[in-house]
C-alpha positions in Angstrom: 0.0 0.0 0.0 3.0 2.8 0.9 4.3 1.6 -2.4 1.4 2.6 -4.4 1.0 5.7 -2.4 5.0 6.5 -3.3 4.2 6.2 -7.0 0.8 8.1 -7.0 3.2 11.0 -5.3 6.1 10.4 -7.9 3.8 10.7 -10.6 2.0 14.1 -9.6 5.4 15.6 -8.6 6.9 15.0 -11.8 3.8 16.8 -13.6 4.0 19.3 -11.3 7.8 19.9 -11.7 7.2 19.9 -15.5 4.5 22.8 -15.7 5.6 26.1 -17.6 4.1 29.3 -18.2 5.4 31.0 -21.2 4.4 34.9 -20.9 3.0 36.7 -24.3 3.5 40.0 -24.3 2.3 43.2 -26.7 2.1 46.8 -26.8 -0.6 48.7 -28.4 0.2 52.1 -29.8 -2.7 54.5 -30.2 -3.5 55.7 -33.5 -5.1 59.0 -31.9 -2.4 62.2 -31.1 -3.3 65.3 -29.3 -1.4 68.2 -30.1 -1.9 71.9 -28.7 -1.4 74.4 -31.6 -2.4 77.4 -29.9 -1.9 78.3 -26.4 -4.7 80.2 -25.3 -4.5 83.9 -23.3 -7.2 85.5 -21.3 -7.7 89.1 -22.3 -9.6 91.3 -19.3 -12.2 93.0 -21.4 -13.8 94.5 -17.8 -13.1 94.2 -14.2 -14.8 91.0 -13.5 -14.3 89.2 -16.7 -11.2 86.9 -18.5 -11.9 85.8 -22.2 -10.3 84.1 -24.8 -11.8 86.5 -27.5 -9.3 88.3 -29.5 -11.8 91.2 -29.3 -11.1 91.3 -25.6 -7.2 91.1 -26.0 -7.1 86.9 -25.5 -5.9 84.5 -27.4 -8.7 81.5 -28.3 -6.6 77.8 -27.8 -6.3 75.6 -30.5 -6.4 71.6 -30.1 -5.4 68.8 -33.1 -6.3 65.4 -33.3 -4.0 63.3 -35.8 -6.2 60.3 -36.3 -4.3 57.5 -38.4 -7.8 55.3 -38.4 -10.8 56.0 -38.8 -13.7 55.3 -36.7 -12.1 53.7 -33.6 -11.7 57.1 -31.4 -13.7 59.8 -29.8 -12.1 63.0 -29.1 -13.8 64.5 -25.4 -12.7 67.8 -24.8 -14.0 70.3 -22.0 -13.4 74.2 -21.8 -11.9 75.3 -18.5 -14.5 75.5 -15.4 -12.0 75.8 -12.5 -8.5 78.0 -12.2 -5.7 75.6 -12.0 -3.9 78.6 -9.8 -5.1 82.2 -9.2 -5.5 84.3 -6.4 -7.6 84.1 -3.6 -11.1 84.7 -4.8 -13.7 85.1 -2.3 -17.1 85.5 -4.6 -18.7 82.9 -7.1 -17.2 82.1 -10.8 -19.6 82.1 -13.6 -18.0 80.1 -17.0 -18.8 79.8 -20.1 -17.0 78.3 -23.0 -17.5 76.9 -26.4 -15.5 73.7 -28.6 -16.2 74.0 -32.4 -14.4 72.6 -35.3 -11.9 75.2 -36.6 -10.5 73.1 -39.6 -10.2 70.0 -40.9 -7.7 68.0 -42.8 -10.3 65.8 -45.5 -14.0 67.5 -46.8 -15.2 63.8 -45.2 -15.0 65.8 -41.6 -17.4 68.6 -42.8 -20.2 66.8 -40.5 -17.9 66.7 -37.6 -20.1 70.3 -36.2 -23.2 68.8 -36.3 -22.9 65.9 -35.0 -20.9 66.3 -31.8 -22.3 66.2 -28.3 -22.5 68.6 -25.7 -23.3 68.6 -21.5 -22.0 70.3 -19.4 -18.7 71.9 -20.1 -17.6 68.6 -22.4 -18.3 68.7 -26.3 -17.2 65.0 -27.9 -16.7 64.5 -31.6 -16.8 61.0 -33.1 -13.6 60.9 -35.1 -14.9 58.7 -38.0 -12.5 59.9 -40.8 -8.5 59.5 -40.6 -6.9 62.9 -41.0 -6.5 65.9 -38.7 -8.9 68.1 -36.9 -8.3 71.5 -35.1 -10.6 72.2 -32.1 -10.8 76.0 -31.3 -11.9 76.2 -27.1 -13.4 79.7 -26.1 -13.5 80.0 -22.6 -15.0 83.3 -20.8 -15.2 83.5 -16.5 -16.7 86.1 -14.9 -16.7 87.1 -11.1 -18.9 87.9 -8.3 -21.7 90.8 -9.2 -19.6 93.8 -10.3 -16.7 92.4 -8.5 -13.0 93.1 -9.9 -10.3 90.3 -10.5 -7.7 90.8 -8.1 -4.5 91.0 -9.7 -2.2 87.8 -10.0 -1.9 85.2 -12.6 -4.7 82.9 -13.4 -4.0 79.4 -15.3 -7.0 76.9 -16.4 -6.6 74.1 -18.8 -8.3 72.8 -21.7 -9.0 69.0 -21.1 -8.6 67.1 -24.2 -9.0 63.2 -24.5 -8.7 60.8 -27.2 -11.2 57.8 -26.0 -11.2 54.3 -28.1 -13.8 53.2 -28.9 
């Protein structure tokens, strides 16, 4: 009886000793690239208000998307809603902003406007052509009720995102 045990143990040992795991490895590279073209600039129109419109001395941010294949990405970008750093503010912020399609790289994109979706400060495009598209962000913030910026340097950020599908 202990010799048939011995062999039942010999046998699931060596099986056990045997066993291998070979690793597979890969590495996916997306075929979606954000670039920022543009660094946008507020402009202070009035006391209480930054803006990216050149008409009130800013600068409007541009955003590119290099898409090498079509149809397997959605670009989600949001204008500013927060300061990244400013100065102490004591009194609500009001924003506004705006993404639209400033150009496109292929006349297939034209549609790209009309079809996007917006809620709340997040506008997403479905990139269904290959090719390149420039996003122009307008953001606007205004302060308390006829309240004046204190001075100091303000810095948001336009969030852009390149999501597969």
């Amino acid at each position: 009886m202990f010799r048939i045990f011995t062999v039942c143990v010999a046998i699931f040992l060596s099986n056990v000793a045997h066993a291998n795991q070979t690793p597979i490895t890969g590495n996916v590279s997306s075929k979606c690239s954000i670039f920022t073209d543009i660094t946008g600039v507020y402009g202070n129109p009035s006391p209480n208000t930054l803006s990216t419109d050149p008409v009130d001395g800013g600068v409007i941010p541009v955003v590119r998307y290099d898409v090498s294949i079509a149809d397997y990405y959605t670009a989600k970008i949001s204008w500013p809603n927060s300061f990244v750093t400013s100065p102490a503010l004591d009194d609500a912020l009001a924003w506004d902003g705006e993404v639209e399609v400033l150009s496109v790289s292929d006349t297939n994109m034209a549609g790209y406007e009309a079809a996007k979706i917006e809620y709340d400060n997040v506008t997403e495009y479905d990139l269904s052509v290959a090719g390149s598209t420039w996003f122009k962000v307008t953001s606007e913030v205004s302060y308390g009720f006829d309240k004046s910026f204190p001075g100091g340097e303000y810095i948001t950020n336009v969030s852009a995102d390149c999501i597969a599908k």
